[in-house]
KOLRO-640944 format. One record per residue (C-alpha): x, y, z. Coordinates in steps of 0.02 Angstrom, whole numbers, padded with zeros to 5 digits, always signed. Layout:
N
XYZ ...
END
This chain:
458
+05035+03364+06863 +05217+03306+06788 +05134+03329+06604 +05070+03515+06654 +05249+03547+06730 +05330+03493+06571 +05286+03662+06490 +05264+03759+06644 +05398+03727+06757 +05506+03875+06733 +05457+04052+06710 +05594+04035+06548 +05507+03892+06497 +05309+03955+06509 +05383+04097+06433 +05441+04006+06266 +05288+03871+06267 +05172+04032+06291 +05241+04126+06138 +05254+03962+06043 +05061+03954+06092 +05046+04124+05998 +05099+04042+05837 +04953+03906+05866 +05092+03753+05836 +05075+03658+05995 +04894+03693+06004 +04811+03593+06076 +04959+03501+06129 +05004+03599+06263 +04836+03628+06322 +04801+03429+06353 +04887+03409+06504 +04805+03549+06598 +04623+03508+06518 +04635+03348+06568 +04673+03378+06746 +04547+03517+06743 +04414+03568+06619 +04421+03747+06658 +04594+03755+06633 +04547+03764+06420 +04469+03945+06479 +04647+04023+06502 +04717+03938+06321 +04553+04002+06231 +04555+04181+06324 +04746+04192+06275 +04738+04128+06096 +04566+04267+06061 +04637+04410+06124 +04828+04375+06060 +04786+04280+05885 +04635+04358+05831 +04640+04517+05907 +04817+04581+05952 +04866+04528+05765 +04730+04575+05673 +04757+04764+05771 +04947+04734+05710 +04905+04732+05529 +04769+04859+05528 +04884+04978+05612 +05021+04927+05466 +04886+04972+05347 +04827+05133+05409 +05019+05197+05435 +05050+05145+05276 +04923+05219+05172 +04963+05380+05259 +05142+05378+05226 +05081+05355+05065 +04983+05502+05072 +05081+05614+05148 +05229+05536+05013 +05095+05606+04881 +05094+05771+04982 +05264+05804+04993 +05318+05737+04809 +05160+05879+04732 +05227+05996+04854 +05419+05967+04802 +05361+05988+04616 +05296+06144+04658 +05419+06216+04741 +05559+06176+04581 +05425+06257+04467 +05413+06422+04581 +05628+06412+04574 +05632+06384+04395 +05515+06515+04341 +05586+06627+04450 +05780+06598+04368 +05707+06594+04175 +05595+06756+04182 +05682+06908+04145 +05668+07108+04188 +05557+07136+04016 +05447+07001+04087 +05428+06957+04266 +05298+06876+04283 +05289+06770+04109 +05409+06641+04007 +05437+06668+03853 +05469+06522+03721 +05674+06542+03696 +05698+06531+03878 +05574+06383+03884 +05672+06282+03747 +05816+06318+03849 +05738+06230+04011 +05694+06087+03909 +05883+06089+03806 +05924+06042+03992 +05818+05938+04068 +05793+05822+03882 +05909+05850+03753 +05860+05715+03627 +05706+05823+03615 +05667+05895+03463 +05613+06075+03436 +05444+06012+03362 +05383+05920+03522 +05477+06072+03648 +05368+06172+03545 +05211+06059+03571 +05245+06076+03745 +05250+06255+03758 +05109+06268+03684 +04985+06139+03773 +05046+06229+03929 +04993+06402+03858 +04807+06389+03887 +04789+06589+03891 +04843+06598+03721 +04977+06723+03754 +05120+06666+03689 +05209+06666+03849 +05183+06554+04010 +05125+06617+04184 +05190+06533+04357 +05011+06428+04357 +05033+06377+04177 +05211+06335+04203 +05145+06188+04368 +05093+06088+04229 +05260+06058+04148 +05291+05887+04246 +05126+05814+04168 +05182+05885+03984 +05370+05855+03991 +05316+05654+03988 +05210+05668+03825 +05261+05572+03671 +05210+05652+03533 +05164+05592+03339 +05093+05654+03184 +04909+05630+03149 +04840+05567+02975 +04689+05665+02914 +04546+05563+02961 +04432+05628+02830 +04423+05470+02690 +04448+05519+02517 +04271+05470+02455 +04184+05590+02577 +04142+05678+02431 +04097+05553+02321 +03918+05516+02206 +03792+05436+02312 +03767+05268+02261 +03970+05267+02275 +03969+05348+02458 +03856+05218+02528 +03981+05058+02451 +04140+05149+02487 +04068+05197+02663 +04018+05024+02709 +04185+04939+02640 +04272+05087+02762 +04169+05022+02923 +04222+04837+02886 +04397+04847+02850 +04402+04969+03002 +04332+04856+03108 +04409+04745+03248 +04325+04579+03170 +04406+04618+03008 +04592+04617+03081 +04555+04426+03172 +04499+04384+03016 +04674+04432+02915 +04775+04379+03080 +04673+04212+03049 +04721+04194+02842 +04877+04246+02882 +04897+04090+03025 +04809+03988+02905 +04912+04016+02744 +05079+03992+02871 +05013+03820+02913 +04987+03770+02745 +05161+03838+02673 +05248+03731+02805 +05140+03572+02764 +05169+03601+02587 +05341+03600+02589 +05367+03482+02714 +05269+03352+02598 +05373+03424+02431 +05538+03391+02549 +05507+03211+02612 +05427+03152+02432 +05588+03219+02361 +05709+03131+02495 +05622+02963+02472 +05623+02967+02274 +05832+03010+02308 +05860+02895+02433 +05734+02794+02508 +05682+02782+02646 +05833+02703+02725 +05935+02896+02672 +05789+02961+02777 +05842+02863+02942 +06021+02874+02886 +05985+03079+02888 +05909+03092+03038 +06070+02970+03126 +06181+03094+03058 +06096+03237+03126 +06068+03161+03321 +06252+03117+03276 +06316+03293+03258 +06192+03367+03407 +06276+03239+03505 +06458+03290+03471 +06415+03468+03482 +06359+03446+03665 +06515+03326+03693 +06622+03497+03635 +06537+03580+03761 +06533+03481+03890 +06705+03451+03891 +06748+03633+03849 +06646+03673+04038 +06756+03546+04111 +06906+03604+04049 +06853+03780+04131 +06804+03704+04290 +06979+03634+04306 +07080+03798+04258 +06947+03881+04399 +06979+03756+04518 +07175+03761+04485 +07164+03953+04511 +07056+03971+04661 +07096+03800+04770 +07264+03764+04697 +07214+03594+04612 +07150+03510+04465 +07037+03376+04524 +06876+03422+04470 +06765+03306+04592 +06839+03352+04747 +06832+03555+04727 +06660+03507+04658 +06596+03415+04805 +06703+03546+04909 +06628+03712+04839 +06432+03624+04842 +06445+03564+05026 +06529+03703+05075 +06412+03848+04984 +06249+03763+04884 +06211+03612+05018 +06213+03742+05151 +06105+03888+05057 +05995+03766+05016 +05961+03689+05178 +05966+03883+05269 +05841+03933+05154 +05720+03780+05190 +05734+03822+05359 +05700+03978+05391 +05573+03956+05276 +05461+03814+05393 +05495+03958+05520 +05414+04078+05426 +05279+03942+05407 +05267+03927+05583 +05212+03751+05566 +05303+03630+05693 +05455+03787+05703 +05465+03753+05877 +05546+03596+05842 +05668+03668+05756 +05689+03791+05923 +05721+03650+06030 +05837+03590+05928 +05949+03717+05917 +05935+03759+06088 +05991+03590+06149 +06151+03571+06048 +06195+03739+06059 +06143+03868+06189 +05981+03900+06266 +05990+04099+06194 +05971+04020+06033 +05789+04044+06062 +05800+04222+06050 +05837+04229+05863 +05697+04117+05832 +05577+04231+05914 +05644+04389+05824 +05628+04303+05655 +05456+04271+05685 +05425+04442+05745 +05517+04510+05595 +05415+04399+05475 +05282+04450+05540 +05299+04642+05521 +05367+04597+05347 +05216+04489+05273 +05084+04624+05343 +05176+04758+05261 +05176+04679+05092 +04987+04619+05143 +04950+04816+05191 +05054+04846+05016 +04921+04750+04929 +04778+04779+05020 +04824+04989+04970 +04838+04954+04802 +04692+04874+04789 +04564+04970+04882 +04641+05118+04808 +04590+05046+04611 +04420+05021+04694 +04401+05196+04781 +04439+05262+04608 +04347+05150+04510 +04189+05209+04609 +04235+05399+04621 +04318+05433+04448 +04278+05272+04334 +04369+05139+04287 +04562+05150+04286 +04616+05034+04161 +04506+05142+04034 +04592+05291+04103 +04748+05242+04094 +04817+05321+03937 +04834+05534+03935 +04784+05612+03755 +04820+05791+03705 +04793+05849+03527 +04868+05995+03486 +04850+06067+03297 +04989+06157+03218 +04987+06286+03066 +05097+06258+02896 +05213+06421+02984 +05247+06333+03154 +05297+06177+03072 +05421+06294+02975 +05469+06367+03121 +05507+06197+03207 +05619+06145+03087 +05711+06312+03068 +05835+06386+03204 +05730+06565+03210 +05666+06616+03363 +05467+06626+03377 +05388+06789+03365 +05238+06820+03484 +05154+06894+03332 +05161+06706+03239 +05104+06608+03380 +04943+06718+03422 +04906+06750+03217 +04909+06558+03214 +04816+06514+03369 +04672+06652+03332 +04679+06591+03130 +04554+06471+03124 +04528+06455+02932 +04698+06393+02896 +04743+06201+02860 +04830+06126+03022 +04929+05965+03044 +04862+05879+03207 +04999+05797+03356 +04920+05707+03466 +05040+05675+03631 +05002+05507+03733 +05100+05457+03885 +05032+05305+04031 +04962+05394+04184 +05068+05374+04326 +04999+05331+04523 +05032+05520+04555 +04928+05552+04409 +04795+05426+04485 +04814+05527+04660 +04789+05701+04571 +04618+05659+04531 +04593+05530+04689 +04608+05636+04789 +04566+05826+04694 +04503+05901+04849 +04621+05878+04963 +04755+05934+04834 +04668+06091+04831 +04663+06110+05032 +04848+06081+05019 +04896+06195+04886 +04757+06345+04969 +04881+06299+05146 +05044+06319+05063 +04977+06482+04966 +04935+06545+05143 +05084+06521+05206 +05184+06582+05079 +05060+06739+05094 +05123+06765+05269 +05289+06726+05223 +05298+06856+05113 +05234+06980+05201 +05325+06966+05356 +05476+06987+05242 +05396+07147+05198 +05352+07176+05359 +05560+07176+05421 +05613+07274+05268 +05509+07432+05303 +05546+07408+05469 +05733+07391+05435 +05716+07556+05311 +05621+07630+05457 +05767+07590+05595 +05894+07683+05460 +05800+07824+05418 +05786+07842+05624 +05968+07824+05630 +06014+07940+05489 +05890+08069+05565 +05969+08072+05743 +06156+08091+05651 +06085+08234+05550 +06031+08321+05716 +06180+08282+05816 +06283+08342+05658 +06170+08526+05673 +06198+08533+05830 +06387+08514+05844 +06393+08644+05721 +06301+08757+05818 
END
């Protein structure tokens, strides 16, 4: 009975020695006593430790998960919502009375002038273009959502991938054709990466053996051993320079911060007094974190200094806690997400990289590197001008985890976006709705002041 009372003879105390219990370190320590005295008393340890350990936490960090992949969700939401949103504000300020409802280039390169200016005209140019997929020459408000995912393209030059002997004899074709497919291929580059190892290798073997052969015809070998004394000799003198040099420091520090020069005591000093303590702080909290034995540490602290010590034991436990099953739920979210994708849009590693080609005319590239403004005229004679040699620009930019989502989750973007047209529907005509109503009240009012008006006069 006096070894059950040891952690049960206060309500304080059952309290602590319980929520120690819910860490498992003095299991099945403080379960002995009782067991011992009874054997049914392990049914109220084993109830306690099921539903608190394996089912209280467990709940804990599958509640973590599911809030955080829907904050992560509805982060998703809110971010393709936002973007929309600056697009509808940004159309709305560059259209103009000729053209309400469409962008035209000038005002485009303007946009972009602002948001990148180390952009060239060539790749603003690019962009317009990729974004007109009407082949209009100007950009609608549904073209013009797009201009997040096209703003982030890096664009280059593409050589003509047609090889010069395409059109050669045929015995020639077939040699030329098969040297093409080896030098093209990935085995060929391992084996020049390997020659080019290889020849390394044998350049530094070569002249090692020229250098020593030359030293010992010289000098012997004792000039060898006498080289290689001078060299640990200087190596040793330059980290003497530096040593003292850091000592030197340390004592003009020292004299400046603590008012004296003596190197070993502001040393000691500043390590006890910041590094021995950090270090030791660190260790502790984390075998807290650890849980193993912390309690220990608890009774410690709460016998030379106050019993409410306890308290901030407990909280950092709790806090860890909630900390390691967010980063767990942080994990766990990124992972099943790669898999969810994996199995509903393909692998994401291969899908990783965004390519758009876009194929520019002689005149465009002219136009690029002039200061003219485009004519509506040039860009739909060469867009509808098939027969005329183009230079290809290929734009490639990594896919970002809102890039991942778009197509993750494609259906529910489209619930979203069909919701916010709806409401923006209604929006809109309620504000229609008060402006003829508002004419309505003044043409009222106006009415009744012509007919008071008639019949003063009369």
């Amino acid at each position: 009975m006096k070894c059950i009372l040891q952690y049960f003879s206060t309500l304080q105390g059952s309290f602590v020695n319980l929520f120690v219990l819910l860490t498992t370190a003095n299991f099945p320590d403080i379960m002995m006593p009782a067991y011992a005295a009874s054997r049914w008393s392990a049914i109220f340890f084993i109830v306690f430790l099921i539903i608190h350990l394996y089912f209280i936490m467990n709940m804990t960090l599958a509640v973590v998960y599911e809030t955080f992949t829907w904050i992560e969700k509805d982060k998703f939401r809110k971010l393709l919502l936002h973007r929309r949103k600056a697009c509808q504000h940004a159309f709305h300020l560059l259209v103009n009375r000729a053209h309400p409802t469409r962008i035209s280039f000038r005002h485009f390169e303007g946009l972009m002038r602002h948001l990148k200016p180390k952009t060239c005209r060539r790749d603003i140019y690019l962009m317009f273009k990729t974004l007109d997929s009407s082949k209009t020459g100007y950009l609608t408000l549904d073209e013009f959502y797009q201009v997040y995912e096209v703003e982030a393209l890096n664009w280059k030059a593409q050589k003509n991938e047609t090889p010069w002997f395409s059109e050669s004899c045929s015995p020639f074709l077939e040699i030329f054709s098969s040297i093409h497919q080896l030098v093209v291929s990935k085995w060929f580059n391992y084996l020049i990466i390997v020659v080019i190892i290889a020849n390394g290798i044998w350049q530094i073997i070569e002249a090692a053996e020229i250098s020593v052969t030359h030293h010992i015809k010289s000098t012997g070998t004792a000039g060898s051993w006498v080289a290689v004394g001078f060299i640990v000799g200087y190596i040793s003198k330059q980290a003497a320079d530096v040593k003292r040099a850091q000592k030197r420091l340390f004592r003009v520090k020292a004299k400046a911060l603590y008012g004296c020069s003596k190197t070993k005591g502001v040393l000691n000093t500043v390590f006890r007094k910041y590094l021995y303590h950090l270090w030791c702080l660190t260790v502790t909290l984390f075998e807290l974190m650890v849980v193993n034995n912390w309690f220990i540490i608890m009774d410690g602290y709460a016998n030379v200094a106050t019993e409410w010590s306890r308290i901030y034991f407990m909280l950092f436990y709790v806090v860890t806690m909630v900390v390691i099953n967010i980063i767990i739920a942080f994990i766990l979210e990124a992972f099943l997400f790669r898999i969810q994708y994996k199995q509903k849009m393909g692998d994401m590693d291969k899908d990783s990289l965004v390519r758009v080609d876009v194929s520019l005319t002689q005149a465009e590239v002219n136009f690029c590197n002039s200061q003219s403004n485009l004519s509506v005229s040039l860009l739909t004679h060469a867009t509808h001008n098939l027969n005329e040699q183009r230079i290809l620009f290929r734009g490639t930019r990594t896919r970002t985890k809102f890039s991942f989502s778009l197509k993750m989750y494609a259906d529910e973007v489209k619930c979203w976006l069909q919701q916010v047209e709806n409401e923006e529907r209604e929006q809109r005509e309620e504000l229609l709705r008060r402006i003829q109503d508002q004419a309505h009240s003044r043409q009222q009012t106006s009415t009744s002041r012509d007919r008071s008006c008639r019949s003063f006069s009369m």
